[in-house]
N, C-alpha and C positions, 0 to 999 in steps of 0.2 A: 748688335747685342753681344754681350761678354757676359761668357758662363766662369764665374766660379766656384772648383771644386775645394774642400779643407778636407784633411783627414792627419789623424794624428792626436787626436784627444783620448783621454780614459781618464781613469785613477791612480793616483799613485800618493805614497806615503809624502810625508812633509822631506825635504831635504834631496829627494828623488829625484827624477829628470824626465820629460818629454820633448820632443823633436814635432811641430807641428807643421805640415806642407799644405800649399796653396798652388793648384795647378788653371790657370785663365786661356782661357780660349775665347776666338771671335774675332774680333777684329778690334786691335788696338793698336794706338802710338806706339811707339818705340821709346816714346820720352813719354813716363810717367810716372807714377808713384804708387807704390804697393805697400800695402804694411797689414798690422792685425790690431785690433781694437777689442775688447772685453765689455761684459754688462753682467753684473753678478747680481743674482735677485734683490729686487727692490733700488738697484741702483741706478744712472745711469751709464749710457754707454760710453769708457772712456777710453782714447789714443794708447797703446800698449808701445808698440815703436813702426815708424816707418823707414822705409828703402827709396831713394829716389835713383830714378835711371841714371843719374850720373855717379850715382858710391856712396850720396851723404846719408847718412841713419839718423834717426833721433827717435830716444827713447824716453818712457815717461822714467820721474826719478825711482817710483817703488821700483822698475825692475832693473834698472841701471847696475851693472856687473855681476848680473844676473842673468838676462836671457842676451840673445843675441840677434839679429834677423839678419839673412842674409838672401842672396836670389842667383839665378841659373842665367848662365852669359847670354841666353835668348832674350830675357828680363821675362818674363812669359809665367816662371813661378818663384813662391814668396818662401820662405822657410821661417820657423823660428824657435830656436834651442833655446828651449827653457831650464834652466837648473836650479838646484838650491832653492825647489821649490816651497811656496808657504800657504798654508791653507787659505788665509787673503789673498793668494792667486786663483780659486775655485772662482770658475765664471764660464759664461761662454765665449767663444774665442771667434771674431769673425775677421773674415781674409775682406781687402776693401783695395781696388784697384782706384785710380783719378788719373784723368788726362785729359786733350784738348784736340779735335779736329772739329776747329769751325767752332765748335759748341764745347761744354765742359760737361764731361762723362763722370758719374762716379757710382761704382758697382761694388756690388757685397754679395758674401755666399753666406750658405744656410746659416755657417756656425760649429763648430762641434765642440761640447764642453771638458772642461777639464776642473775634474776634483782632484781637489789634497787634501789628504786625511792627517788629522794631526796626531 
């Protein structure tokens, strides 16, 4: 089982910045992919950017030159620097790890949200 924690949400003005962290625990690959995904009321949940254990990222185009993700040389947590935020970023922000032992794993934490006020 793999716990993950997110911390780093709140409020902030349009244009603002947030830094959102992702810390996993439990027992995982060392080859996987972490990233954060969004679901903003009434919507559904959509791919924000991912990290793959080897460096590759991809990100959705709204936030392309805009946020950034990036992870810690253990690969074990997620980061993602949000700037030049837009109220169309209010959502909630979930940490989402995937990997492979034997079987394919994929895990999510709570979430923690993030408003921008315009």
């Amino acid at each position: 089982q793999v716990q993950l924690v997110e911390s780093g949400g709140g409020l902030v003005q349009a244009g603002g910045s947030l830094r959102l962290s992702c810390a996993a625990s439990g027992i995982m690959s060392s080859r996987n992919v972490m990233g954060w995904y969004r679901q903003a009321p009434g919507k559904q949940r959509e791919l924000v950017a991912t990290s793959l254990s080897d460096g590759t990222t991809n990100y959705a185009d709204s936030v392309k030159d805009r946020f950034t993700i990036s992870r810690d040389n253990a690969k074990t947590s997620v980061y993602l620097q949000m700037n030049s935020l837009k109220p169309e970023d209010t959502a909630v922000y979930y940490c989402n790890v995937q990997f492979v032992i034997l079987a394919r794993y994929n895990y999510w934490g709570q979430g923690t949200q993030v408003t921008v006020s315009s």
